[in-house]
N, C-alpha and C positions, 0 to 999 in steps of 0.2 A: 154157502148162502150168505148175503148179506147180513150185517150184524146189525138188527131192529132196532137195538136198543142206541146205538148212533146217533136214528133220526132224530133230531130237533120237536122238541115239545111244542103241540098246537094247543090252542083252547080249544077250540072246535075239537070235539069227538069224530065226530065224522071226517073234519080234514087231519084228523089223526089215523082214522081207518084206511084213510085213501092214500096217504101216505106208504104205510106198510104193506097194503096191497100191491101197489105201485113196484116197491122195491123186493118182494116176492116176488114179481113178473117178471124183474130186472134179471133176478139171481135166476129163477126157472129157464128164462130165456137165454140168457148165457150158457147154462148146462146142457139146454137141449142141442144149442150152435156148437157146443164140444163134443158131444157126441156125433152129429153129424160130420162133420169136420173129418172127428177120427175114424168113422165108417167108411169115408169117403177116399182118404188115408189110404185105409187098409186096401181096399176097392182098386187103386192106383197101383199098386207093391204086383201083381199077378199081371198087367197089364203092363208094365214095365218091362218087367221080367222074359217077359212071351215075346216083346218086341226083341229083346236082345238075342234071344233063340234063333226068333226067324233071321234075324241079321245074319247072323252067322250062318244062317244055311242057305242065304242067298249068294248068288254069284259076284263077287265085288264089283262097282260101276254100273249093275242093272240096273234098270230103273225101279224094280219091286225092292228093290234092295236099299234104294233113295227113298223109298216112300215109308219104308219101314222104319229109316231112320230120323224118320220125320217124324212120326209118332213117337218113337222113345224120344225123344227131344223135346215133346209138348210134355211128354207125362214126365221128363225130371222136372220141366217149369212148372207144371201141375203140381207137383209132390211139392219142390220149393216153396210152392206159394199157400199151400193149404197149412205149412208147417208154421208159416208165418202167420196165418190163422189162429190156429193150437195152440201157439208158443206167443202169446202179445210181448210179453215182456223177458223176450232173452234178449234186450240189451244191445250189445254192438257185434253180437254175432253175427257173419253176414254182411259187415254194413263194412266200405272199404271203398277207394278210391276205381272208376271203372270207366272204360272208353265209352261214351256213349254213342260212337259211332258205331262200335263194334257190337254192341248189345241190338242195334236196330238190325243189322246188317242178318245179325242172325235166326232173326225170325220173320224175314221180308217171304219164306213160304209160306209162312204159315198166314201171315198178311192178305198174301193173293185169297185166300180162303172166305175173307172177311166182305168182298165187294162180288159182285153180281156178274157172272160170267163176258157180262158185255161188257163191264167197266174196266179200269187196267189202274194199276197203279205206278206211280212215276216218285222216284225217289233224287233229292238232291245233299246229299251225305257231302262230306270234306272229306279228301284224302289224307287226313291226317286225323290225330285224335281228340276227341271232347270230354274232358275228364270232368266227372261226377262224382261227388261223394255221399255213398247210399247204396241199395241196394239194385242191381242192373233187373233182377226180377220187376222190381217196383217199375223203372222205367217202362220194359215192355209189357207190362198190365195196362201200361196208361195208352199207349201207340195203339195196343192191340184194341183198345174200349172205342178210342175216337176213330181208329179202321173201321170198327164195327158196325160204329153209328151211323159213318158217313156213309159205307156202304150200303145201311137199309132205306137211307134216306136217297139213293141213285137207284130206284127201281128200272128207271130204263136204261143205264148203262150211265157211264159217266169216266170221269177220271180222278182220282184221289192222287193229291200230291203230300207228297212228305217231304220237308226241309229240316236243315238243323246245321247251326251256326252259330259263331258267338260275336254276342252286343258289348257294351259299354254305356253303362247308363251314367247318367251326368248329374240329373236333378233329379229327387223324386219325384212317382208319377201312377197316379192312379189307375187301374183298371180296371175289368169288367168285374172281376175276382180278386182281389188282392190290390198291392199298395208296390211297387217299386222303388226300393233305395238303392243308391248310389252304389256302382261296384259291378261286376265283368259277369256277366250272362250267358250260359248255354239258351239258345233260340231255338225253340220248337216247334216246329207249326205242320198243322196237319189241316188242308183243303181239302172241298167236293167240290162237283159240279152240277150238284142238287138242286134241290127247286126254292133253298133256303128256309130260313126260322121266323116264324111271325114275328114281330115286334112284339108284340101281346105276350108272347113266351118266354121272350128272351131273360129277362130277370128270374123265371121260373127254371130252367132246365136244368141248374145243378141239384133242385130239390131231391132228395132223398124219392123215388117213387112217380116222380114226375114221369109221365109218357105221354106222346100223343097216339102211340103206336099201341096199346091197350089189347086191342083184338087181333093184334097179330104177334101174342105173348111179348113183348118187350117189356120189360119188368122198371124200367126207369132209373136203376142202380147205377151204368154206367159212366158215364157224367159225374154223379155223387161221388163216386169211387176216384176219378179224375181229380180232381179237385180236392178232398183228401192228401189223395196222394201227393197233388204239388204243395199243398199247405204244408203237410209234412216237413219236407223239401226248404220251407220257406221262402217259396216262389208263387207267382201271380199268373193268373192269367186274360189275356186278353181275346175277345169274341168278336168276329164280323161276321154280319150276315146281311145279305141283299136278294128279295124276295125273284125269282126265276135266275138267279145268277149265282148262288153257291154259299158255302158257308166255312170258316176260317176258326180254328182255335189254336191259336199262339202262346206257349208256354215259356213262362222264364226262368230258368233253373240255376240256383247259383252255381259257378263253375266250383270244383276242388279246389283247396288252401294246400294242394302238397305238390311243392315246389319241381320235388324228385318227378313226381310222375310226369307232371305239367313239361318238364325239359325235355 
């Protein structure tokens, strides 16, 4: 738990009260997100497990055999990411230079999942590599969130494109999210072909909790989590949207300082 006696001294009594309430909530609430976490954890470890079973008892190149392996493949990125949950502070464990071509490439099944049977998605990758420094989980959390969005936001089909290239910025330059300095960009951008974001919203949607989709459980998280994650990163991002015409979120992520891999 938080150590009470930390907090900074109020005159106010009461905004003394509210204080230490406050940061019991804080501590409560973290503890309770740790156990979750590790329930959730443990939860994942059987279901892993099962998948590599049936692998093995399927006929290699079936297709029940592909499907299976699809599943343990979500739940190592499951187990990765919930550890990264658990574990805030290990450090540079994990964190390493990574294609990030290759990291897209790798979950484009699980992608199709994310948009609405009529819709399709269209991928425009580089044959070559885009090197990231960080963790490649983190990147597809962030692919997987704006799939997801973009998908619920194409109820009547549509098409989701996925790009990813590198820029060269010159001047700094501001955007929707963040600020751009000077120096060599992985370019990320994930389009619909939606019915787009009001204006009226638009400065709102990376809110923590923000939805407009409320009654059909969308929790508002995604987004926030986006953006995060590119903060992290120390990257910006920029938003277009035009109302019946679709909607655009462009990421810029520094590339990797290691020369080796970069060659």
């Amino acid at each position: 738990m938080k150590n009470i006696s930390s907090i900074p001294h109020f005159s106010s009594k009461r905004a003394q009260a509210d204080i230490m309430a406050a940061a019991e909530a804080f501590a409560d609430g973290h503890v309770l997100a740790g156990l979750l976490v590790h329930e959730f954890n443990n939860l994942l470890t059987p279901i892993i497990g099962y998948a590599e079973l049936a692998e093995n008892a399927l006929r290699s190149g079936s297709s029940s055999r592909m499907y299976v392996e699809r599943i343990r493949d979500a739940g190592d990125r499951a187990k990765r990411a919930v550890e990264r949950i658990l574990m805030p502070d290990m450090g540079d464990e994990g964190f390493s230079s990574f294609d990030a071509v290759a990291a897209i490439r790798e979950i484009l099944p699980d992608l199709e999942l994310c948009i609405p049977s009529s819709g399709r998605i269209q991928t425009n990758l580089p044959n070559r590599a885009v090197w990231l420094d960080g963790r490649e989980i983190t990147l597809q959390q962030v692919v997987i969130n704006l799939c997801k969005n973009a998908g619920e936001a194409m109820k009547a089909g549509g098409t989701v494109t996925i790009n990813l290239d590198n820029c060269e910025q010159i001047s700094t330059r501001n955007l929707s999210r963040g600020r751009l300095e000077p120096g060599e960009y992985a370019r990320l951008s994930v389009s619909d072909t939606g019915p787009g974001i009001s204006p009226s919203f638009l400065e709102s949607i990376f809110d923590p909790f923000f939805t407009t989709r409320s009654r059909e459980g969308g929790s508002g998280l995604g987004l926030a989590l986006v953006q995060r994650a590119v903060g992290s990163w120390g990257g910006a991002i920029d938003v277009h949207s035009s109302l019946g015409k679709g909607t655009t979120f462009e990421l810029f992520l520094p590339c990797s300082t290691c020369p080796a891999r970069r060659s």
